[in-house]
N, C-alpha and C positions, 0 to 999 in steps of 0.2 A: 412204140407208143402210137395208139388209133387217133387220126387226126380227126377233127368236131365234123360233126357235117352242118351242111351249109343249110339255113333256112330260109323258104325262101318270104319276102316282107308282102307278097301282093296277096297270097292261098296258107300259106305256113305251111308247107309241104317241106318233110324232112328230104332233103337232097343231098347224095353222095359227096363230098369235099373238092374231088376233082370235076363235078361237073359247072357249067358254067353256066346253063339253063335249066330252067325249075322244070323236071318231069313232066308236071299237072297241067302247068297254067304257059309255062315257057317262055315267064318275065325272066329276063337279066336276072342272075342273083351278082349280091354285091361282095366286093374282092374283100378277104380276112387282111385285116390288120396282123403283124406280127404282136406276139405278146411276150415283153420284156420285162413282165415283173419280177422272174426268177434267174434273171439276170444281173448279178452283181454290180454297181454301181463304178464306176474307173474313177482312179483314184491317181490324184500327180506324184510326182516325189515331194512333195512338202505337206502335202495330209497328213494328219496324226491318224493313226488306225483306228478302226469303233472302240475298242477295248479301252486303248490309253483315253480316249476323250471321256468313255463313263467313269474312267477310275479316277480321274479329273472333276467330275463333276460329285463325284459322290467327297472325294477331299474338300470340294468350298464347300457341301451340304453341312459334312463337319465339322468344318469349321467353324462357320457359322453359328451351329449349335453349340461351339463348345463357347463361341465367345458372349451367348445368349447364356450360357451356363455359367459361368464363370464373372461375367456384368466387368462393367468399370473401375480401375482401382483411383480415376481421378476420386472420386465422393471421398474415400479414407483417407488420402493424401489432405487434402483440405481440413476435413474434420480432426485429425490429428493435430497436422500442423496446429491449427488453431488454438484446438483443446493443450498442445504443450505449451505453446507462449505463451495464451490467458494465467494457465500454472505458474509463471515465472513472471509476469508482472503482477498478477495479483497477491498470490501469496508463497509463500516459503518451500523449500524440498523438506517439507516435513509433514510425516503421518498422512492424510488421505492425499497434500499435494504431492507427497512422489509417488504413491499411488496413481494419481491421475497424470501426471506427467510420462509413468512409464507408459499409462495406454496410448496417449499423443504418440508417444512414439515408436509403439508397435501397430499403430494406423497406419503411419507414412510408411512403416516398413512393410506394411503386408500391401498399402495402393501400389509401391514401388512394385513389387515381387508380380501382384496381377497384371499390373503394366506389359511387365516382360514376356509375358503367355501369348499376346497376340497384336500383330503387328496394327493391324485394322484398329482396336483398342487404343493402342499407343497413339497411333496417328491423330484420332479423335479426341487424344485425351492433350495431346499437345506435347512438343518437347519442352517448349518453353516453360509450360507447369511444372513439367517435373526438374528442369534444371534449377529452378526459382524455390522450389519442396525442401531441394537435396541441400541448396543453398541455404535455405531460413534452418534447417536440423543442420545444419554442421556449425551457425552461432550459435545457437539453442545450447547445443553439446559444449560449444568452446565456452558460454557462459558458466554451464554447470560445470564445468571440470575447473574453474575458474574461484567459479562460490568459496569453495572451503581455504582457499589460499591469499586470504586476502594479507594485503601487508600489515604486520603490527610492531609497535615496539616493544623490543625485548622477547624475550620467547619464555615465559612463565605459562607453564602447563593451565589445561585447561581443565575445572575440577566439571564432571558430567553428574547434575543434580540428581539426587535421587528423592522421593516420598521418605518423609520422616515416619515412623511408626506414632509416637507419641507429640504431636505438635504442639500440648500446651505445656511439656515437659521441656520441649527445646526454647520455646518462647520465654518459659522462664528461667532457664540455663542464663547465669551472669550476662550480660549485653556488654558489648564494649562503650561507657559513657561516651554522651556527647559532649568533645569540647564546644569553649565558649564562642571558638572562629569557626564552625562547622554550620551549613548550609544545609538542611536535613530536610526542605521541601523547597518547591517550586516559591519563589522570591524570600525565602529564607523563614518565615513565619505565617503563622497560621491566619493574618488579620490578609496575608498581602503585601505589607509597606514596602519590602524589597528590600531593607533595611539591611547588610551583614556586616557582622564585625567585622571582616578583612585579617591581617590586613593587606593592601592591594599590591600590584609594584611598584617598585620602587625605580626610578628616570625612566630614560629608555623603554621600550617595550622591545624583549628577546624571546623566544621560542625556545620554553625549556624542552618539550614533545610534544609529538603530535601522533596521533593512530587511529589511522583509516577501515573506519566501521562496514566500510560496504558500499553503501549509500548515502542518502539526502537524512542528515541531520532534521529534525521536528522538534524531538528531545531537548530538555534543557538539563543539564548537569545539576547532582547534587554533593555534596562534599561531606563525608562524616566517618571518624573514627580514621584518616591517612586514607581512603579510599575515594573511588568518584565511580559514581553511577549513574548511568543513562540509558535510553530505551535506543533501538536501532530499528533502520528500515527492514530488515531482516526478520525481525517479530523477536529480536533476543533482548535481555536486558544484563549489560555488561556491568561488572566489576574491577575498575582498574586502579592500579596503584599512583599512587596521587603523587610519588615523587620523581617516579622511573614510566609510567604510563602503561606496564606493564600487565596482563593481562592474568587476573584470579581465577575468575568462573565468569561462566555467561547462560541465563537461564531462558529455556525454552519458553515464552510468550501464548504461543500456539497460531505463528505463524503470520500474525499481523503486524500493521506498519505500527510503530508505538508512537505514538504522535503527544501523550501524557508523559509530564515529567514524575518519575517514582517518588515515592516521600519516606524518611527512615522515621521509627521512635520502637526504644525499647529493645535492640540488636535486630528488628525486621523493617524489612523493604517492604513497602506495597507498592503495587505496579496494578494499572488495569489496560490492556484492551483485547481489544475484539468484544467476545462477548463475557470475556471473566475478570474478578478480582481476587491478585496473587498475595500471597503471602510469604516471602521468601527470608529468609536465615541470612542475617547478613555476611555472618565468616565464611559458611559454607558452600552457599549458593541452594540449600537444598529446597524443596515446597515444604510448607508448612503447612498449607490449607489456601482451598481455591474456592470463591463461591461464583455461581450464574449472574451474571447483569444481563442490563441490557445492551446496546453495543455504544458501546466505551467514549468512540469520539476523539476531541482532544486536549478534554478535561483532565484535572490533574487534582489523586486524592487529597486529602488536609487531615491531619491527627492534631486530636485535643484528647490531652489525657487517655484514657484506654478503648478510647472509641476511633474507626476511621471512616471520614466522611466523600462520600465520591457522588460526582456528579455523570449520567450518559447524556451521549446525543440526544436519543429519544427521550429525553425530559423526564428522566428519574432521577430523583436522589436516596440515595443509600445511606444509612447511617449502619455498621457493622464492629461488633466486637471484635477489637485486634487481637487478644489472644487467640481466641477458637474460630472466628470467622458467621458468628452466630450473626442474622440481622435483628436491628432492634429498635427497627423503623425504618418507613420510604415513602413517599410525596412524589407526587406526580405534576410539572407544569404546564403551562396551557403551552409554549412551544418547545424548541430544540434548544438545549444548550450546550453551546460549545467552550464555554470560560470556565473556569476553577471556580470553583465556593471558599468562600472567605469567612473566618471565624473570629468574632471577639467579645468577649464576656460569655455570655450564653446564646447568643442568637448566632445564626447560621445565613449567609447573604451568596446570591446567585442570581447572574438573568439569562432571560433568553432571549430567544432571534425574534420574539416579538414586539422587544423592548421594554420588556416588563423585567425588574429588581424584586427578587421576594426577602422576605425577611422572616425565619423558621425559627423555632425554639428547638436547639440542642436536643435536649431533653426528651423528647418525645416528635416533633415534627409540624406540630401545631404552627400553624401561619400565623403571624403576628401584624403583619403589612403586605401591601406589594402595592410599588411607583411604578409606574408610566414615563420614561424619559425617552420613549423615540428609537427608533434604529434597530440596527441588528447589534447586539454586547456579546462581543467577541473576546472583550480585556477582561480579565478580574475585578471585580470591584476590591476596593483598598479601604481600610477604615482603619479611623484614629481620629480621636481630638472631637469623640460624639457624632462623626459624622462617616457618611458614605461615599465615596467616589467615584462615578463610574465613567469609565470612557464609553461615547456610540460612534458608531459609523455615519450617522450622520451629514458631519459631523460635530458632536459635542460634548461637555466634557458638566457632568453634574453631581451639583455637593446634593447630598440628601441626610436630613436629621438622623440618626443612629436610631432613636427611639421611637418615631411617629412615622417616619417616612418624607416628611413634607419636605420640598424642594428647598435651597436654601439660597441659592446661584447657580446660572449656567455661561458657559461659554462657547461659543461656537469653534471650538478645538477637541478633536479628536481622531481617535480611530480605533487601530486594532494594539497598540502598544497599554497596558498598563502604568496606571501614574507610582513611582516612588516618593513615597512621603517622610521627609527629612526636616524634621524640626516644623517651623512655618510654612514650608515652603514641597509644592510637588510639582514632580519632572516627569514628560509623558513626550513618548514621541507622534505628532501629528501629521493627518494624510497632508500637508501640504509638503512633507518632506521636513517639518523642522522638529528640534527639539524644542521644547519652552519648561520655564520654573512660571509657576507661579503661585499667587500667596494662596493660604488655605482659608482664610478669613472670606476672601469676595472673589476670588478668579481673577484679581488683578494679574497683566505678566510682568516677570520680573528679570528675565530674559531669554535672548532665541540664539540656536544656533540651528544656522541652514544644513546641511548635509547633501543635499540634492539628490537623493535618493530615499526608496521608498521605506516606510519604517513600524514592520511589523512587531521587534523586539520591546519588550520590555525592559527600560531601567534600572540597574540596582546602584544602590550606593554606597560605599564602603571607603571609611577616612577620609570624608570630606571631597571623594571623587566619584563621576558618576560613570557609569560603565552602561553602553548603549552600543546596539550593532545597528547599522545602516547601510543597504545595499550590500555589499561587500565585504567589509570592515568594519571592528569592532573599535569604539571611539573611548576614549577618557576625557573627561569632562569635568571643570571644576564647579564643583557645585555650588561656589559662591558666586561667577560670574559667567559661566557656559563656555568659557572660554576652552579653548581644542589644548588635551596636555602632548595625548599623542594619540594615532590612529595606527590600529594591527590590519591589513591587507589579507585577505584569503581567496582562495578561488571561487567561492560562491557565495552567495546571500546570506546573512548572519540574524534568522529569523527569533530566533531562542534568547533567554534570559544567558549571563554570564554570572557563574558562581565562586566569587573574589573569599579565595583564604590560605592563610599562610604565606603572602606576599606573591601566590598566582592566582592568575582570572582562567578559569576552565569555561569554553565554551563551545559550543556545535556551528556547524557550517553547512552549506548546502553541497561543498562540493566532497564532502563524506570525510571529513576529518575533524575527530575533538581534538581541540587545541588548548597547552598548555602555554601561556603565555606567564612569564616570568618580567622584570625589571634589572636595568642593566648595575642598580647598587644592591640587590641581592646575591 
């Protein structure tokens, strides 16, 4: 290899390499620098060689990419989770909810699985998330595996309803009569009164059964034909046997809370919520026919003669053909009503949350009145003796003429319990925590019993005794003096009417048990 030759910087005269003066001019030329660029770099014992550090660098390149490809699986973990509890408190495993519950839980499965692809990911995405995922889907799972085993009494198969072909064929299929001590709608009759034959029990209060629905009681029992029916938190509406508690059939709802007590006439159940009204077979449990409302609330329908009348939240009323499910007539109110409509003669009575009482013609839906009493009417209105009764929140408690409307008395006692009207005299439980009777003439009272607890239930009365839940437990009560006969105890809130026959009081609870109570001389 020919070494450069040297130039010199004063003439630029090319000069041989080893000389040390410029030929021409015979300046100094200046000493060459070695040149070490193609000299390898020295390297310790603990240097990675070039090769491993690029193949090093080109792995976090894709890494990086792979974890830019593949993104976060916190987002799916979240939105799962979420998406399957929402499913499970709001509504039922049934039809689109276990559809959407299964996505819930092939989110968390899939955030988990992307989780595990890359550590960076993970880190970011947090342990703590994912131990808190894995935790809220293994209750999730132990609830659901839980649902279908609920405890019951007796073990009577469960009949799974099926679509009638011919529904006005089975509706008119023999019906099993109603007896005269049978309970066949929410406070026993169409007006309200809360009135039933009984009869109630007898000394003592014992536990003939009791069967655990699931959930929180809303439902109020109805009793007709040896059987007992009531709506559950589940969205089902149960059939059980009235002596044994024993379990017939239970019909699919469509997955909502059933907060309306069902009503029988003719061998058929009607039941409304969400946003339909059912029609079911009472031996078999089967559908008969289902029509579209609007959403239900926790009104409770009323049957007079071959018509059934239902009230929604959203301030319709429905008047509908019970055999065929045909409507045949609907009224709209100025607000929400959440109380039962009340029937006697031919007029039709309802209020709502604006405080207004209307007063409807059966017959076609024609408005006949509407009073102003104040409040939110949460209670049924009650009629008897020409006149109206309405409980407000208020609170107050107001007579109104049957036929004009016009006020007749009020008193500043009320709330959310409906009054039962028993000869002269009606019994209501008020927000101050008490019961009172008083007269029906003026709203005189005629007396009180304290409870000390709060008293959403409505009143019935049956042989002279009155049957009222308060806080907890459900009270008997002589209806000539208030005086306490005996109090039943349960584990939660006894918000619901109690439906007294055949010498027991059937009634719901909050802490998800209908109870048979019995008497210690039956």
């Amino acid at each position: 290899m020919v070494a450069p030759a040297r130039i010199c910087s004063a003439c630029g005269t090319a000069n041989p390499a080893t000389n040390r003066f410029c030929v021409e001019c015979g300046e100094t030329l200046p000493e060459r620098k070695p040149d070490n660029r193609l000299r390898p770099t020295p390297q310790t014992q603990f240097a990675l060689p070039d090769y491993l550090i690029a193949a090093r660098e080109r792995e976090a390149i894709a890494r990086r990419q792979h974890a830019l490809d593949e993104g976060s699986g916190s987002g799916f973990i979240w939105v799962g989770a979420f998406l399957a509890a929402g499913v499970l408190l709001l509504t039922s495993l049934s039809g689109i909810g276990a559809w959407l519950f299964a996505i819930g839980v092939a989110l968390v499965l899939l955030g988990l699985w992307r989780l595990r692809t890359d550590k960076h990911t993970f880190a970011r995405a947090g342990i703590g998330l994912t131990i808190a995922s894995a935790i809220a889907l293994g209750a999730i799972l132990g609830q659901v595996v839980n649902l279908p085993t609920l405890p019951r009494s007796g073990g009577a198969a469960v009949s799974t309803p099926t679509p009638t072909p011919d529904p006005l064929e089975q509706a008119a299929a023999s019906p099993t009569p109603l007896a005269a001590a049978d309970v066949p709608m929410f406070r026993a009759d169409a007006a309200r009164t809360g009135v039933e034959a009984g009869p109630g029990p007898m000394g003592s209060p014992q536990r003939a059964w009791r069967v655990y629905t699931g959930g929180e009681l809303y439902s109020s029992p109805i009793v007709a034909g040896g059987t007992v029916y009531i709506g559950e938190k589940d969205g089902y509406l149960l059939a059980l046997d009235a002596a044994s508690g024993q379990e017939k059939w239970r019909f699919d709802l469509g997955g909502y809370i059933v907060r309306g007590t069902p009503a029988i006439s003719q061998g058929i159940v009607f039941a409304q919520a969400g946003y339909s009204l059912f029609a079911i077979d009472a031996r078999s449990g089967s559908e008969l026919w289902r029509i579209p409302i609007r959403f239900a609330g926790p009104s409770s329908p009323v049957v007079a003669g071959r018509v059934v009348y239902v009230a929604t939240q959203e301030g319709q009323l429905y008047a509908v053909d019970a055999a065929s499910g045909r409507e045949v007539w609907h009224y709209t109110t100025e607000g929400l009503i959440y109380c039962p409509p009340a029937i006697a003669q031919d007029t039709l009575f309802v209020g709502d949350d604006t405080g207004k009482v209307y007063a409807l013609d059966i017959s076609n839906g024609h408005e006949r009145w509407r009073a102003t009493v104040g409040g939110d009417l949460y209670a049924a209105p009650v009629v008897g003796l020409g006149t109206v009764f309405v409980s407000s929140t208020t609170p107050s408690l107001v007579a109104l003429d049957a036929e004009t409307g016009e006020q007749r008395w009020q008193v500043p006692l009320g709330g959310d319990s409906s009054p039962a009207l028993t000869g002269s005299t009606l019994v209501f439980g008020s927000k101050d925590n008490g019961v009172y009777a008083v007269d029906v003439a003026n709203g005189k009272p005629k007396w009180l019993f304290p409870t000390g607890a709060g008293i959403a239930s409505s009143p019935v009365v049956a042989g002279g005794t009155i049957y009222v839940g308060s806080g907890t437990t459900l009270y008997a009560l002589d209806a000539a003096s208030g005086a306490a006969r005996w109090g039943y105890p349960t584990g939660g809130a006894v918000n619901g009417s109690a439906a007294v026959a055949g010498g027991v009081a059937y009634f719901g609870s909050q802490d998800g048990f209908l109870y048979a109570v019995k008497g210690s001389g039956s």
